[in-house]
N, C-alpha and C positions, 0 to 999 in steps of 0.2 A: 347456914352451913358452918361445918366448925375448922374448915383447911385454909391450908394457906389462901391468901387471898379473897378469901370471903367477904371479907371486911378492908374496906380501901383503907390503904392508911394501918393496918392493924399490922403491917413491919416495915421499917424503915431500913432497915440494911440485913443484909446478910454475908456473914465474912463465911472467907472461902474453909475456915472449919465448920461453922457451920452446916456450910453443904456440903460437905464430905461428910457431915453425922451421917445425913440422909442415903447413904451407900448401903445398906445392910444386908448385900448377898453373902454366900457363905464365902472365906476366902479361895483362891484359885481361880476363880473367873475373870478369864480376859479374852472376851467374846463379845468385847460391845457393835463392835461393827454387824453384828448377826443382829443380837437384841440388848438392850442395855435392862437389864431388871428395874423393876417399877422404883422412882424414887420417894422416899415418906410423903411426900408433900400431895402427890400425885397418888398415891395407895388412898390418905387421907381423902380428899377431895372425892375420889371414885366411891367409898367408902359412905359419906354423910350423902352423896347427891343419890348414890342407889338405895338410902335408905329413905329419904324423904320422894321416891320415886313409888316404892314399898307401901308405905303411907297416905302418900297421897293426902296428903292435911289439908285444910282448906286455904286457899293461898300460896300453898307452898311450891306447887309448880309451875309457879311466873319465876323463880330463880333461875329454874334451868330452865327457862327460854333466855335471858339474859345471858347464858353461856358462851353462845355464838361471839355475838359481842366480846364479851370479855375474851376469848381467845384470839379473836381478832386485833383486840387492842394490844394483847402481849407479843404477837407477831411482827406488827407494826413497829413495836419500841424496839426489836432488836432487828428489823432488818431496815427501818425505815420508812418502806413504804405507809402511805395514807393509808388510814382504817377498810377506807370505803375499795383498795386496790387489792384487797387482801380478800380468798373464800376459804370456808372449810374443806376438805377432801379428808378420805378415810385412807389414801393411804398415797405415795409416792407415784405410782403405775398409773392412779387415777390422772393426776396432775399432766403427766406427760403426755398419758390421750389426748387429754383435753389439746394441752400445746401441738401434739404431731398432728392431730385433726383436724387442729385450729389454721396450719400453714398452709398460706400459697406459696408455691416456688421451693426451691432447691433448697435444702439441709443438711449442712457440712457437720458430720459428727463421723467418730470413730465404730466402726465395729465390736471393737473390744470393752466397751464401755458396758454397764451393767444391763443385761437383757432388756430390762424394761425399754429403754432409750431406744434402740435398733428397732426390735418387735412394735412398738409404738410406730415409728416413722413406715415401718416397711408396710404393716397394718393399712396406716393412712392412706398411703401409695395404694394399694389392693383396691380399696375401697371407694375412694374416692377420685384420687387420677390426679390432683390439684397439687401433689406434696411430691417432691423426687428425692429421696436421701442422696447424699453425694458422702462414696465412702473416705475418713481422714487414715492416711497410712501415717501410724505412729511409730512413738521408740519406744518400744513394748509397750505399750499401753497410755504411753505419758503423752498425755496431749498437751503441748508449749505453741505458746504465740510464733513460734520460727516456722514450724509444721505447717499451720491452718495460714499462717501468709504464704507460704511455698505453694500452696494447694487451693486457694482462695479464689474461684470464677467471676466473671464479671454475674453471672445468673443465682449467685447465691443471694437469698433474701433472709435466711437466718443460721446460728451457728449453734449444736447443743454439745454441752461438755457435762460434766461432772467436777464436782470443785473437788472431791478426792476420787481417785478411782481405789473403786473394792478390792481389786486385785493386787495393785503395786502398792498401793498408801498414798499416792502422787498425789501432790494437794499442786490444783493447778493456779496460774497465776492469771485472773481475773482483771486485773489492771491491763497486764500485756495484751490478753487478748481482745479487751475491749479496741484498746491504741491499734490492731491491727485490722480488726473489722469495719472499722468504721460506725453509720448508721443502722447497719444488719440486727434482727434483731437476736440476741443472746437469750439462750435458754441454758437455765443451771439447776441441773441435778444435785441437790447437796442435802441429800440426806445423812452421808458418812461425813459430814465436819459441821452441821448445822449444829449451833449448841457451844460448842467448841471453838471455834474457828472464827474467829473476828472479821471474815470477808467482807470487802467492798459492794454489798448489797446493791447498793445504787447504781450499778453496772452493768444491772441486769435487767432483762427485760420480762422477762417470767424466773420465780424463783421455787421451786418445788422440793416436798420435806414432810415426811412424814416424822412423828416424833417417837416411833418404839426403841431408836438407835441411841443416841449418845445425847437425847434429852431424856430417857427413861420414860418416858409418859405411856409405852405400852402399844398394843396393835390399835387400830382404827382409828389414828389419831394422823392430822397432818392438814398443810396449808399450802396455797396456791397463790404469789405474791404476783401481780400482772401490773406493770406499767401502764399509764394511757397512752402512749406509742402503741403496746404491744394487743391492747383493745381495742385499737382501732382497726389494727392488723389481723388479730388473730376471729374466725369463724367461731364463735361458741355452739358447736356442733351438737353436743349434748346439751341443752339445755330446758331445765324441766319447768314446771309449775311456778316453784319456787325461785326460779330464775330472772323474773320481769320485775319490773320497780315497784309491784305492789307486793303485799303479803301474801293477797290471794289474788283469783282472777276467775270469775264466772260469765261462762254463757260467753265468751270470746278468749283468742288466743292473740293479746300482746306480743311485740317483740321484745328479746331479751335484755336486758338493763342495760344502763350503757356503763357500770362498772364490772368490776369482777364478780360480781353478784349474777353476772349472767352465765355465767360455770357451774352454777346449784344448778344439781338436778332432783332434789327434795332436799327436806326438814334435816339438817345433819343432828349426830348424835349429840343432847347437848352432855353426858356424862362424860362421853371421851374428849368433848371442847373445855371440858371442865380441869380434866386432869391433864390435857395439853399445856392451856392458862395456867395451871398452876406449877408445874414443870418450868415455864418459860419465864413463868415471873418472878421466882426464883434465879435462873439464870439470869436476868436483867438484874436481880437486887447485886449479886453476887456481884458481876460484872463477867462476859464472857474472854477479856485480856488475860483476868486471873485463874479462873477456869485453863485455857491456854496454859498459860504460864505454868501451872503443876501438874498436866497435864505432859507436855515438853519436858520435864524432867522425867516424870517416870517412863517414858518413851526413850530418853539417852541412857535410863538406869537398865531398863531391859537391853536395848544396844550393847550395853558394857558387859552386861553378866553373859549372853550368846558370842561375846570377843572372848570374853574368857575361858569358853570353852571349843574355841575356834566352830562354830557352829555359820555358817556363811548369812548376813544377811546381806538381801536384794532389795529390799525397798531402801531410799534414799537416808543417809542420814543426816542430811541440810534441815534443816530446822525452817528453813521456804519453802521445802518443797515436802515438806509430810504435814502430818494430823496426827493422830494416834494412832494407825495400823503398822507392826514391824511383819515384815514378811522375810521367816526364814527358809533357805533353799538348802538342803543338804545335797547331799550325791541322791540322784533317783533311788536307785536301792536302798537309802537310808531313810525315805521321808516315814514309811509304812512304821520304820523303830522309834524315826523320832514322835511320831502321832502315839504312838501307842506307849512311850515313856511317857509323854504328858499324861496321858490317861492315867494310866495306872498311881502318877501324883497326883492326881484330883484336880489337874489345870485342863479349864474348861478352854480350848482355843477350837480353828476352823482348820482343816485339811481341804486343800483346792487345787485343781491342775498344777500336780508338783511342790508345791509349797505348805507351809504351815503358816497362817496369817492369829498371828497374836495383835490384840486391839485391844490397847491401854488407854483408863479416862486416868481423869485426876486424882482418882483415890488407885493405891498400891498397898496393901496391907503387908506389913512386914513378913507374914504369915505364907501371903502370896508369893513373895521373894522367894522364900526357902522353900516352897513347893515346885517352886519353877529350878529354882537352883540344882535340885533331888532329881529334876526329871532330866537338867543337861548332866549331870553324873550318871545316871542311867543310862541315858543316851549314847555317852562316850564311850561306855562299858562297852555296850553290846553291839555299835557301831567296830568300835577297832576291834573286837571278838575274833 
């Protein structure tokens, strides 16, 4: 194969221009928190494996079984966990089944946290009878270690958060709330900072991520990081064929593996494993501090230029407590002018209960700037009208 990663060893570093080549939507897009557009590396990678799929040459399809693996191994290097604690999944919602399915006992998580999470847990409860969600009353949405120790039962047996919430930007503090749970086990939703966000991975007890967001690697991609605390604990409820400690399994039904191998429920895709891996291997070469790092600048630069035009934001401007989502709040009656100035500048962002959520990665094209700048003069315009 001819992508990144193909070949061990065929790059040693990649600086963060570098990976900012690899950006090449048109400018105006700041929607990564929706989808992050495919980055070259991952275009490539999708690219050589569906054509030797096409093909089919002799030999050539022992690569992409190897994929598995290799997206495993890239997962591993940036969150830590062992290879063997890591599974495929196709997407974020998968993962968390798995987790709300997987629990005995009581689960302290907010309602306002991104559908999956809640619908998961509630699900489980339906279904099964073995899982009770226990609702967290937040400060709009911000779930802080003060909160879940205020509200904290002696019957709770795990606690699930989100390391950013979608809604606010609220990048929560995973240290805190480790120190206040204790042994319970932690479940993090971090698809909106995975990539980005240099999180205390080892804190966790399950860590779920799908990568179309702000790794760029596209839909049907994502990983499922389980502790062996959290495999001992958690019921692998779905568990398929591919799930037992052999490859295959005839004429009897094993039980399921005793790693995180026992959450397969078939053969995952090894194309989208392919362009995950190479997505992540990149972030790893890059480093994700630096990533961060100009990432937080263009996050203060949008800040500055919405001051400037006194346009109100609501999401934090603490550089602890965010990621890349700004979430601006006008007067109700103005959100419909301010959505629809972006528009009409070619600035791709999300409109959501009230707010306008723009989500900046580390590339900002100057381009982008003044598109965005054109849509707050617009706005002002036909706001004060």
């Amino acid at each position: 194969m001819s992508g990144y990663g193909s070949e061990k060893g065929a790059l040693t570093h990649v600086t963060i221009d570098d990976y900012l080549a690899g950006f090449t939507e048109e400018p105006g897009y700041l929607d990564y928190a929706r989808v992050g557009p495919m980055t070259r590396v991952a275009a490539e990678e999708t690219s050589a494996f569906t054509h030797a799929l096409e093909r089919a040459r002799h030999g050539s399809l022992d690569a992409l079984r190897e994929q598995d693996g290799r997206m495993r191994e890239a997962a591993s290097a940036l969150t830590g966990f062992a290879v063997d604690q890591v599974v495929a999944i196709p997407n974020t919602t998968t993962g968390l089944m798995h987790a709300m399915f997987g629990l005995t006992g009581t689960v302290l998580l907010s309602p306002g946290e991104f559908p999956s999470l809640p619908i998961a847990a509630v699900r489980a409860q339906e279904a099964l009878h073995s899982v009770q969600p226990a609702w967290l009353e937040t400060d709009h949405g911000k779930v802080t270690p003060g909160q879940i120790r205020d509200q904290l039962e002696a019957n709770v047996a795990a606690v699930a958060v989100s390391l950013v919430d979608s809604r606010t930007g609220y990048l929560c503090d995973l240290e805190g709330i480790r120190q206040v749970i204790g042994d319970r086990l932690l479940v993090v939703d971090a698809i909106q900072g995975f990539g980005v966000v240099d999180a205390p991975w080892e804190l966790a007890d399950v860590v779920v991520t799908g990568g179309q967001k702000w790794c760029r690697a596209g839909w049907g991609t994502g990983f499922m990081a389980v502790s062996d605390r959290a495999r001992a604990q958690l019921t692998p409820v779905f568990s398929g064929f591919t799930g037992t400690e052999e490859d295959e399994v005839w004429d009897e039904v094993p039980p399921p593996a005793s790693t995180a191998r026992a959450f397969r429920l078939s053969n995952p895709d090894p194309i989208a494993a392919a362009r995950f891996a190479a997505a992540m291997e990149e972030i790893a070469d890059v480093g994700v501090e630096a990533i961060n790092g100009r990432l937080a600048e263009n996050v203060s630069r949008v800040i500055d230029l919405a001051d400037e035009f006194a346009i109100p934001v609501s999401s934090s401007r603490d550089e602890r407590e965010r990621a890349g989502i700004v979430v601006l709040e006008p007067e109700p009656e103005h959100v419909t002018v301010l959505s629809a100035s972006l528009h009409n500048h070619g600035v791709t962002a999300t409109t959501r209960l009230g707010g306008v959520r723009l989500s900046i990665h580390a590339s900002l094209p100057e381009d982008t700037v003044e598109m965005l700048r054109g849509a707050f003069v617009s706005f002002n315009t036909a706001a004060t009208y």
